[in-house]
N, CA, C and O atoms as a Tinker XYZ file with bonds, in Angstrom:
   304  protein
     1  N     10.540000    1.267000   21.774000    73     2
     2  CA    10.165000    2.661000   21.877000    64     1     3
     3  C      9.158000    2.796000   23.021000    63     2     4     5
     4  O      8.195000    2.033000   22.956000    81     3
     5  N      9.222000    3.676000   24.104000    73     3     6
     6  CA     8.554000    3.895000   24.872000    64     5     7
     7  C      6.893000    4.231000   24.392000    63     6     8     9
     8  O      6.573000    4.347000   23.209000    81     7
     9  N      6.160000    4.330000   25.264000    73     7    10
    10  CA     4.596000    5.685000   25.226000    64     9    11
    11  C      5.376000    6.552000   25.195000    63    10    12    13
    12  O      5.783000    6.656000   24.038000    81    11
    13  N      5.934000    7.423000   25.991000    73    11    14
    14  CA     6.462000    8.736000   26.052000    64    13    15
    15  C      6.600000    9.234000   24.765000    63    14    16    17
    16  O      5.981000   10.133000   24.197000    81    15
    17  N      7.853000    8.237000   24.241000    73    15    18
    18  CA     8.044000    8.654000   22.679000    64    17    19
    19  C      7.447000    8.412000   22.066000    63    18    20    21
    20  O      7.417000    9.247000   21.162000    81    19
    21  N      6.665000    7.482000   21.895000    73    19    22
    22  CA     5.442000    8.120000   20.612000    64    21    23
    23  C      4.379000    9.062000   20.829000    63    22    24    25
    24  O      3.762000    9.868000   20.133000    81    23
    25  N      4.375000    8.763000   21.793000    73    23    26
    26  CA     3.786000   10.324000   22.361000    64    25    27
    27  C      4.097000   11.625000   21.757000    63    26    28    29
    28  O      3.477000   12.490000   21.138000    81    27
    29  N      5.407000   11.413000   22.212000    73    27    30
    30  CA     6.383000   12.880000   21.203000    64    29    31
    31  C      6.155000   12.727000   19.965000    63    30    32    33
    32  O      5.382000   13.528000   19.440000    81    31
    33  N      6.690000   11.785000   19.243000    73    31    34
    34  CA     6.737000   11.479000   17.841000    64    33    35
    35  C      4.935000   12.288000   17.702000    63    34    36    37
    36  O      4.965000   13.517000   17.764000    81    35
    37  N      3.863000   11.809000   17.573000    73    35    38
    38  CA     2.865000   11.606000   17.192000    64    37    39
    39  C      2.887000   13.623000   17.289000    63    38    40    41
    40  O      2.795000   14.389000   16.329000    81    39
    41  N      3.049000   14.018000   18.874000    73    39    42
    42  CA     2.274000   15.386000   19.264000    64    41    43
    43  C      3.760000   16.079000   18.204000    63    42    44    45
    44  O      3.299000   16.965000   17.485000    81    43
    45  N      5.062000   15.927000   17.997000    73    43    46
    46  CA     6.004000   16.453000   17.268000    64    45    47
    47  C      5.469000   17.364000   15.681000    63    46    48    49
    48  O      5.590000   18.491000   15.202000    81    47
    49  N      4.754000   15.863000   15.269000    73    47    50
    50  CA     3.743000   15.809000   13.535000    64    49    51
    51  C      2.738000   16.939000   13.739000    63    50    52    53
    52  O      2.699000   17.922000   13.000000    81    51
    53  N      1.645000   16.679000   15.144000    73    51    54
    54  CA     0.351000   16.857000   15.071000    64    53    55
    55  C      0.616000   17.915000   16.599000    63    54    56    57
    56  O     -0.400000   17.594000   17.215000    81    55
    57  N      1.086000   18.570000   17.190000    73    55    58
    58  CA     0.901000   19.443000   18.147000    64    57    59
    59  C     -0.347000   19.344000   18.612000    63    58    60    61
    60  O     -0.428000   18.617000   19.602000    81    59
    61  N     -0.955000   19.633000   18.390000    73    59    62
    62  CA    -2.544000   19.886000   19.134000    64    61    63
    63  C     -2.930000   18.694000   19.474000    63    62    64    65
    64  O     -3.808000   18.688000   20.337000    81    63
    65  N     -2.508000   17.472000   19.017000    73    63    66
    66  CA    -3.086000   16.033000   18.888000    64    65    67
    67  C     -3.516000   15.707000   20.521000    63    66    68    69
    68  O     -2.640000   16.017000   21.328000    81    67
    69  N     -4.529000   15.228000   20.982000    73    67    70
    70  CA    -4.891000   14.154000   22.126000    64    69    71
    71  C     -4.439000   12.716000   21.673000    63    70    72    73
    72  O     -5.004000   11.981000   20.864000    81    71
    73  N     -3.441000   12.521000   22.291000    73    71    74
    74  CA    -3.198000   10.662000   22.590000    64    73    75
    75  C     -3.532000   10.133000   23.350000    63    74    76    77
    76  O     -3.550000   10.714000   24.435000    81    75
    77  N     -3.858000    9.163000   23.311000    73    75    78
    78  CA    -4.102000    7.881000   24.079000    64    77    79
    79  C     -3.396000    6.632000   23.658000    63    78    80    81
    80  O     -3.356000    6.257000   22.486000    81    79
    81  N     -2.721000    5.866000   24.876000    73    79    82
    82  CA    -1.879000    5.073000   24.242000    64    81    83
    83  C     -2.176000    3.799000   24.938000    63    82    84    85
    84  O     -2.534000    3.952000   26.105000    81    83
    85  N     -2.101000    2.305000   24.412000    73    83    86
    86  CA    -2.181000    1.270000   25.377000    64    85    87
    87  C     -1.057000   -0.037000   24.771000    63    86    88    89
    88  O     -1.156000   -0.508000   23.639000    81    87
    89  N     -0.388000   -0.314000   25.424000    73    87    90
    90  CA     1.133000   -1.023000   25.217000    64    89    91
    91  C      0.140000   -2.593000   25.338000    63    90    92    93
    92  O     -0.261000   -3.178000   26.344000    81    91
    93  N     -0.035000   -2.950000   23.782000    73    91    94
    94  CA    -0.901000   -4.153000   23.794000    64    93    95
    95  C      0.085000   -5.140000   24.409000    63    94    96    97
    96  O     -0.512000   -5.741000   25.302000    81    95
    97  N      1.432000   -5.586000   24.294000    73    95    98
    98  CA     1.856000   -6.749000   24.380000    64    97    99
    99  C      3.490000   -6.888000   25.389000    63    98   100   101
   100  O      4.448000   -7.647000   25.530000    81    99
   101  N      2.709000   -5.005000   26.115000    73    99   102
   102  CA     3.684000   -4.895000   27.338000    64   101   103
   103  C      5.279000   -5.415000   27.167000    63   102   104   105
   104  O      5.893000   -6.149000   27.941000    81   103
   105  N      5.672000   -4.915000   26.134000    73   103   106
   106  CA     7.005000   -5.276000   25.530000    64   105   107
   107  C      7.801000   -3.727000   24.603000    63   106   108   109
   108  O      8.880000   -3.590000   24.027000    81   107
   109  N      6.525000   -2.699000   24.872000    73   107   110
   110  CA     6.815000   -0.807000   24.236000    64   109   111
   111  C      7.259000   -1.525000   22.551000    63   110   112   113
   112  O      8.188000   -1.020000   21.919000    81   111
   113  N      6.694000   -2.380000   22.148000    73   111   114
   114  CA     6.970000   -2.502000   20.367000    64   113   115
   115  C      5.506000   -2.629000   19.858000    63   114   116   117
   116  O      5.394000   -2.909000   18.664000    81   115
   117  N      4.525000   -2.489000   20.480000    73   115   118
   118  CA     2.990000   -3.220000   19.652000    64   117   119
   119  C      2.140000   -2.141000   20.665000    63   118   120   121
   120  O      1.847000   -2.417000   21.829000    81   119
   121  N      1.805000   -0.858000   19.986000    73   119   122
   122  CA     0.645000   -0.003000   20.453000    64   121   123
   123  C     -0.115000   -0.051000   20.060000    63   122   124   125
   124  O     -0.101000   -0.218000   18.841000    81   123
   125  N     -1.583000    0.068000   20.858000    73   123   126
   126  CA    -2.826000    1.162000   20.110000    64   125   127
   127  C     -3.059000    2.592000   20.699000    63   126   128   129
   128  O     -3.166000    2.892000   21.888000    81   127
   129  N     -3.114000    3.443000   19.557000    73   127   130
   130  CA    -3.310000    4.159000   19.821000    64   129   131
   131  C     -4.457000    5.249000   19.363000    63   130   132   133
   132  O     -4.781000    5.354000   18.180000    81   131
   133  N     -5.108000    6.139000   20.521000    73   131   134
   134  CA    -5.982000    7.055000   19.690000    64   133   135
   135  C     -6.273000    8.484000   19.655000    63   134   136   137
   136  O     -6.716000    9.046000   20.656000    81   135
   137  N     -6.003000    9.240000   18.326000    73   135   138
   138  CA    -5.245000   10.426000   18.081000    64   137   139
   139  C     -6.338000   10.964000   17.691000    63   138   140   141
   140  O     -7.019000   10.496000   16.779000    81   139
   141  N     -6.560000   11.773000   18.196000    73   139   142
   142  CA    -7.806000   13.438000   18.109000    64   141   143
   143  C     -6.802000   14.873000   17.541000    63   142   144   145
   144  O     -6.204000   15.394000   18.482000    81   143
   145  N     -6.606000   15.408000   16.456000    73   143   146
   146  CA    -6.236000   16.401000   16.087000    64   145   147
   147  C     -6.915000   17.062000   15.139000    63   146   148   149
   148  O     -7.274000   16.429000   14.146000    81   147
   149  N     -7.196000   18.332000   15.246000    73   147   150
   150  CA    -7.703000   19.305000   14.199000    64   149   151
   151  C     -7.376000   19.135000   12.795000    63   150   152   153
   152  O     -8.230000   19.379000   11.942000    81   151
   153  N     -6.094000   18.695000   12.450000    73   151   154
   154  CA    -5.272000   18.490000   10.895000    64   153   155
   155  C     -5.880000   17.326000   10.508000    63   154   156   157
   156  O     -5.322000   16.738000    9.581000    81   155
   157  N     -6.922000   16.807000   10.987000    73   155   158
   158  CA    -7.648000   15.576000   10.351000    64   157   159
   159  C     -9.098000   16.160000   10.228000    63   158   160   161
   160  O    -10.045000   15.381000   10.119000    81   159
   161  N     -9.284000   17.470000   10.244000    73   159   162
   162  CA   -10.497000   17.314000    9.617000    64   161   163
   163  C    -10.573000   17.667000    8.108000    63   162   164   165
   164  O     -9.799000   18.301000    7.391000    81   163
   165  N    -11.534000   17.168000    7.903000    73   163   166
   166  CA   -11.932000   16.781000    6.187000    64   165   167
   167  C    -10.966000   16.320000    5.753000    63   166   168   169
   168  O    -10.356000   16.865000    4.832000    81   167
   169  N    -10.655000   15.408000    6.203000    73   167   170
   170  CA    -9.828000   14.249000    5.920000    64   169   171
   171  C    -10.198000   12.736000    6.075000    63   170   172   173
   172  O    -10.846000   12.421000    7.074000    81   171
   173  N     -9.839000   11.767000    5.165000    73   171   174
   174  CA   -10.523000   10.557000    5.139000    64   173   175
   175  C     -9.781000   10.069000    5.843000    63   174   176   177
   176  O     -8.734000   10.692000    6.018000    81   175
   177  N    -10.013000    8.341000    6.794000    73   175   178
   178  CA    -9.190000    7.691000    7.662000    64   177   179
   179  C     -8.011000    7.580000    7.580000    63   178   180   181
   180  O     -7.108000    7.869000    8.365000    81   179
   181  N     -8.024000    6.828000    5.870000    73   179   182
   182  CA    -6.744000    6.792000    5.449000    64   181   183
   183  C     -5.497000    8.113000    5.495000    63   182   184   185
   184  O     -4.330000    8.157000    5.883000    81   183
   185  N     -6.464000    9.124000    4.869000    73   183   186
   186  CA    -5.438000   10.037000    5.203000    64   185   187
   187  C     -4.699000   10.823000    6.415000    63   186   188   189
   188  O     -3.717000   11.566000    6.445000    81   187
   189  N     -5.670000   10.297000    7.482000    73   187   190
   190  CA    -5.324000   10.625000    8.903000    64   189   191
   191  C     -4.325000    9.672000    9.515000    63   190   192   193
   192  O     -3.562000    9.903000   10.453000    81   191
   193  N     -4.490000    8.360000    8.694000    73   191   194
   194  CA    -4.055000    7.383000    9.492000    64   193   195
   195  C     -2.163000    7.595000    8.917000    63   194   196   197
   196  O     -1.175000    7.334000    9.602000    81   195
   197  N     -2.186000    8.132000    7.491000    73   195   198
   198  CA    -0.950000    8.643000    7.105000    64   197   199
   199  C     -0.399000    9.494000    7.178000    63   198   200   201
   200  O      0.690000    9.588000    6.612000    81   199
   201  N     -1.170000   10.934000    8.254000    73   199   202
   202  CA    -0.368000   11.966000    8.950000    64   201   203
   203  C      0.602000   11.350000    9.948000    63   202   204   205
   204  O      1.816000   11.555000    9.986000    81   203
   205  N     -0.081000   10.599000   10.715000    73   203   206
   206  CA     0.182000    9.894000   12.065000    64   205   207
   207  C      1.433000    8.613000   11.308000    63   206   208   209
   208  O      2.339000    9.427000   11.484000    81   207
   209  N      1.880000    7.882000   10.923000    73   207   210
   210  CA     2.370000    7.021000   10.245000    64   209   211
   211  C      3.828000    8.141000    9.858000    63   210   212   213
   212  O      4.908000    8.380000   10.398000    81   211
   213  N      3.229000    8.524000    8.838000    73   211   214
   214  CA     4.570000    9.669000    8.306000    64   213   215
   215  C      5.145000   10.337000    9.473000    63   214   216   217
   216  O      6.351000   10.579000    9.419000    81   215
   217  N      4.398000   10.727000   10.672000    73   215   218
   218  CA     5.511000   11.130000   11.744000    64   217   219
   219  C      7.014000   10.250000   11.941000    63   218   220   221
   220  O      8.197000   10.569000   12.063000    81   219
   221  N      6.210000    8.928000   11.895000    73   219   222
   222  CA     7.379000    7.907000   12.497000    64   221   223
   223  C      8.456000    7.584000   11.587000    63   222   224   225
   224  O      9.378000    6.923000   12.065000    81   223
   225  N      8.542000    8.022000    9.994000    73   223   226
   226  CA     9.153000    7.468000    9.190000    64   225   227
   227  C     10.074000    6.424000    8.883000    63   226   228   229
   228  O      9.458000    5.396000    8.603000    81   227
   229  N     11.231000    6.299000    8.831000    73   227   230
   230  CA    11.718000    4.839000    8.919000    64   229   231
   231  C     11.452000    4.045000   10.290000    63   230   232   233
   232  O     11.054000    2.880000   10.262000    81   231
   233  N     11.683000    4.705000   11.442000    73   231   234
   234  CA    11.451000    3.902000   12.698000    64   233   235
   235  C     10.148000    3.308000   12.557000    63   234   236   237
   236  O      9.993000    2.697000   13.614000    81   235
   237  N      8.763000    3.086000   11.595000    73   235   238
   238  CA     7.747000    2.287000   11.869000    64   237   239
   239  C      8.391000    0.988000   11.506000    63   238   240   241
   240  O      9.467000    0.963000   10.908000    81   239
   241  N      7.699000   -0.171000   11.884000    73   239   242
   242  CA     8.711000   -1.386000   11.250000    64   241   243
   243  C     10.175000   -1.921000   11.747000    63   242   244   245
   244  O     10.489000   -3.109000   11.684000    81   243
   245  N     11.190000   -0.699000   12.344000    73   243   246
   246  CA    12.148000   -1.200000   13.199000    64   245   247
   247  C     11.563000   -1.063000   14.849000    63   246   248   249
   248  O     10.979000   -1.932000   15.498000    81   247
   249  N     11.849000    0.006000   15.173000    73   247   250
   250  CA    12.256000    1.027000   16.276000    64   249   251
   251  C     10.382000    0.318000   16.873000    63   250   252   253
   252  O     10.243000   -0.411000   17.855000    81   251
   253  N      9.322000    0.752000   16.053000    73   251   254
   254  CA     8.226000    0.234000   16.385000    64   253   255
   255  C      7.645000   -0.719000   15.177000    63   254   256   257
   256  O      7.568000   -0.633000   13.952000    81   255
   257  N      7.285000   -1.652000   16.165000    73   255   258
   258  CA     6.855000   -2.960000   15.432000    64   257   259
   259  C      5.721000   -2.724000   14.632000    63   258   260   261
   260  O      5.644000   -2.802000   13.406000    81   259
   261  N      4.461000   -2.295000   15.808000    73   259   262
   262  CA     3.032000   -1.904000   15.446000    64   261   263
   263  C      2.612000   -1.099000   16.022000    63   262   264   265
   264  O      3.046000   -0.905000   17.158000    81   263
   265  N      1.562000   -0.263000   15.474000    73   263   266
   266  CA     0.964000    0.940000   16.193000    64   265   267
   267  C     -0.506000    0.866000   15.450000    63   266   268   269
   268  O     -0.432000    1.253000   14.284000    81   267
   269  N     -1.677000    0.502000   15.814000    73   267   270
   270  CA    -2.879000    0.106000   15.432000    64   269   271
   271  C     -3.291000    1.462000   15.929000    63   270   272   273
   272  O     -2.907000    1.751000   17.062000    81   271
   273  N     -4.127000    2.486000   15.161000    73   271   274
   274  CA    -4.613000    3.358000   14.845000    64   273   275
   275  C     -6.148000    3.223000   14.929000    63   274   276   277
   276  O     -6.827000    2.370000   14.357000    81   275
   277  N     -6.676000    4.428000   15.919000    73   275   278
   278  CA    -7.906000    5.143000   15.718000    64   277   279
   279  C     -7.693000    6.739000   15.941000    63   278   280   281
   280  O     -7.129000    7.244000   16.912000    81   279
   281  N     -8.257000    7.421000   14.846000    73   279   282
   282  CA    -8.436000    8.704000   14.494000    64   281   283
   283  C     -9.671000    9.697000   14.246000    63   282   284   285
   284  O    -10.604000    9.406000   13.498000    81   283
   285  N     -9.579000   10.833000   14.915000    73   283   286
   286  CA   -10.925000   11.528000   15.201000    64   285   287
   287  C    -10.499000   13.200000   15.198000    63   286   288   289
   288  O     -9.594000   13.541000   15.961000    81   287
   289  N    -11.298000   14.445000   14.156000    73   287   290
   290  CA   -11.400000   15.731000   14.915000    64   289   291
   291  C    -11.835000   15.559000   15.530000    63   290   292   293
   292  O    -12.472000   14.543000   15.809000    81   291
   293  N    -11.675000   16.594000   16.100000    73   291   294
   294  CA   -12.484000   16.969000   17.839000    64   293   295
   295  C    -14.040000   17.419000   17.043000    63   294   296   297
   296  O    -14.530000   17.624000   15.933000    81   295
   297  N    -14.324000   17.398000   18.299000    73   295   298
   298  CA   -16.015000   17.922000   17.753000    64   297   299
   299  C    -16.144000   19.319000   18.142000    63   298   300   301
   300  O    -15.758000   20.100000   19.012000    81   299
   301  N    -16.997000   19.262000   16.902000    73   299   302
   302  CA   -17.491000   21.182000   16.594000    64   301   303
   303  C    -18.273000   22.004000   18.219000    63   302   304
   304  O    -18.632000   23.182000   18.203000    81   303
């Protein structure tokens, strides 16, 4: 899976979302990435980290191997 497309995938879930993406193992299967969207506030990590996750639904695990997660609202 490309950046591009998780790109999509991620902004598809979360529209407003800021990504940042870095292709740890330069092979587009093992990202980190870090997602700033409004739909994570008052929300705990976990539950941010499972907005972002549930975008990808079955494709996490095939299509993408790994996607290591950091999550943030924007600031007030």
């Amino acid at each position: 899976m490309s950046a591009d497309e998780v790109q999509r995938v991620i902004q598809g879930a979360l529209p407003d979302a800021e990504v940042t993406l870095e292709d740890l193992a330069g092979d587009g299967d093992h990202y980190r990435a870090h997602v700033v969207s409004r739909a994570f506030a008052g929300k705990s990590r976990v539950q941010q980290h499972q907005l972002v996750y549930a975008a990808f639904g079955e494709r996490m695990g095939t299509e993408l191997h790994a996607l290591a997660l950091t999550t943030a609202a924007p600031a007030e």
